[in-house]
N, C-alpha and C positions, 0 to 999 in steps of 0.2 A: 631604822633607829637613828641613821646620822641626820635623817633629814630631820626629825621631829628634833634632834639638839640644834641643831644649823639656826632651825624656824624657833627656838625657842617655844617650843608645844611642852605643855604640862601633858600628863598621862598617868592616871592610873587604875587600877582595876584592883578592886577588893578579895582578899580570901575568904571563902566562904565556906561553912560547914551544914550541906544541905540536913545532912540528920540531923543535926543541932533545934530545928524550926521543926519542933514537933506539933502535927495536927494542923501540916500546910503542905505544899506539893510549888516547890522551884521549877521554873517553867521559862521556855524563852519563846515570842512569839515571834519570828522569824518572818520579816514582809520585802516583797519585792515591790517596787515600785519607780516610774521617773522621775528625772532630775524637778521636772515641772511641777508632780505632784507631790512632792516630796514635803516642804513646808506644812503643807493643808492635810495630808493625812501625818505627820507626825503630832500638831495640834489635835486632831482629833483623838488619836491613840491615844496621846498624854494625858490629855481630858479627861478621855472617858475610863482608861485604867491607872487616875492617878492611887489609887488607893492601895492596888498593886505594885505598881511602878517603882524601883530600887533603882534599875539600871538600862543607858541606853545605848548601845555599842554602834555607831555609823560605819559602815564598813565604805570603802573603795571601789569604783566600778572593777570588772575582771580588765575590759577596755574601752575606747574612747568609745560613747555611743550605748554601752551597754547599760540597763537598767540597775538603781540602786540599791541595795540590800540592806537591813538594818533589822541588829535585834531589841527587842524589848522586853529586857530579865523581869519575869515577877515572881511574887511571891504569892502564890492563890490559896486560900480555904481547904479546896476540893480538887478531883481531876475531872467530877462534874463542872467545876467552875471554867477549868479550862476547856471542855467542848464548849462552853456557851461564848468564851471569849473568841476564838476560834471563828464560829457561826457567824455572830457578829463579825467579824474580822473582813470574814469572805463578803459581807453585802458594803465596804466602802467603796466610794468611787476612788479612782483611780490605781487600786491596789492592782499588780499585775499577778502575784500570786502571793500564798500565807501560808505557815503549817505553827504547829506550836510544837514545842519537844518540852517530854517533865523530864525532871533530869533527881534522880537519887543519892547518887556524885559525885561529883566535881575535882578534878585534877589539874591546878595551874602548875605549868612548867613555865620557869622562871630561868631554863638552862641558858636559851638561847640568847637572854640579856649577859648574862653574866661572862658572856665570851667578849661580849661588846664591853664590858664594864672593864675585865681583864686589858682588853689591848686600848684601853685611852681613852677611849671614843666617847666615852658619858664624862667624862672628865672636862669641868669650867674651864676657861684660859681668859687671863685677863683681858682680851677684848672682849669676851660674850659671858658676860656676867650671869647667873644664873638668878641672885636678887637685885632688890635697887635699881636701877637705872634701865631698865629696860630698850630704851631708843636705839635703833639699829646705828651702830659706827661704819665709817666707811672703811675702805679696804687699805 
C-alpha cells in the first residue's frame, strides 16, 4: 500500500453484486503466463472477450523468475459460455496454464486499507500531492 502512495499509483476495484446481473454468470478467467508472453496473449484475450470483459487484475510474480498471473473478470451469458471460453483459453500460444472460476458472490474486504488509512499512510503531504502537478520533487 505505501509503495502504490510513494509511486503515486491510482487503484481501484469496484463493488459488485453478482446477484444483481440476472441471467448472467460472473466468472474470472485466471491465466498463467510469461513475462515475454504477456503483451501478445493479453491482446488477444481482450480482443476476443471484449464483450465480456469488465475487469482486468495483473497480479505480481510470487518471485523473481516466476511466471505471471492475471485475471480477467467477465460477465458471461451462460456457464456454457464459460466452458467454451475456457476451451478456447487452453489452445493460445504461450499460455502456461488457465482455469476459469464462476463466482455467485463476492465479498471485498476493505479492512486491511482502512488500518493503513487509520495510521497516515494514505494521507497527501505537501510534497506528494495527490492532484495537479504530478512531477516527482526531489528529496
Amino acid at each position: 500500500m505505501q509503495r502504490m502512495i510513494d509511486e503515486r499509483a491510482i487503484f481501484g476495484f469496484p463493488a459488485l453484486n453478482p446477484r444483481a446481473a440476472q441471467g448472467s454468470v460472473m466468472s474470472t478467467l485466471l491465466v498463467t503466463y510469461t513475462m515475454e508472453q504477456k503483451r501478445e496473449v493479453d491482446e488477444k484475450i481482450g480482443t476476443h472477450l471484449d464483450a465480456y470483459l469488465w475487469h482486468v487484475f495483473h497480479m505480481l510474480p510470487y518471485g523473481i523468475g516466476d511466471p505471471l498471473v492475471c485475471g480477467f473478470n467477465l460477465i458471461l451469458p451462460d456457464v456454457g459460455e464459460a466452458e467454451e471460453v475456457l476451451r478456447w483459453a487452453k489452445r493460445l500460444p504461450g499460455i502456461l496454464g488457465v482455469r476459469i472460476d464462476l463466482g455467485d458472490g463476492l465479498e471485498t474486504l476493505y479492512g486491511p486499507l482502512d488500518e493503513e488509512i487509520e495510521m497516515g499512510s494514505a494521507l497527501t503531504s505537501p510534497d506528494r500531492p495527490v492532484t495537479g502537478d504530478l512531477t516527482p520533487r526531489s528529496p
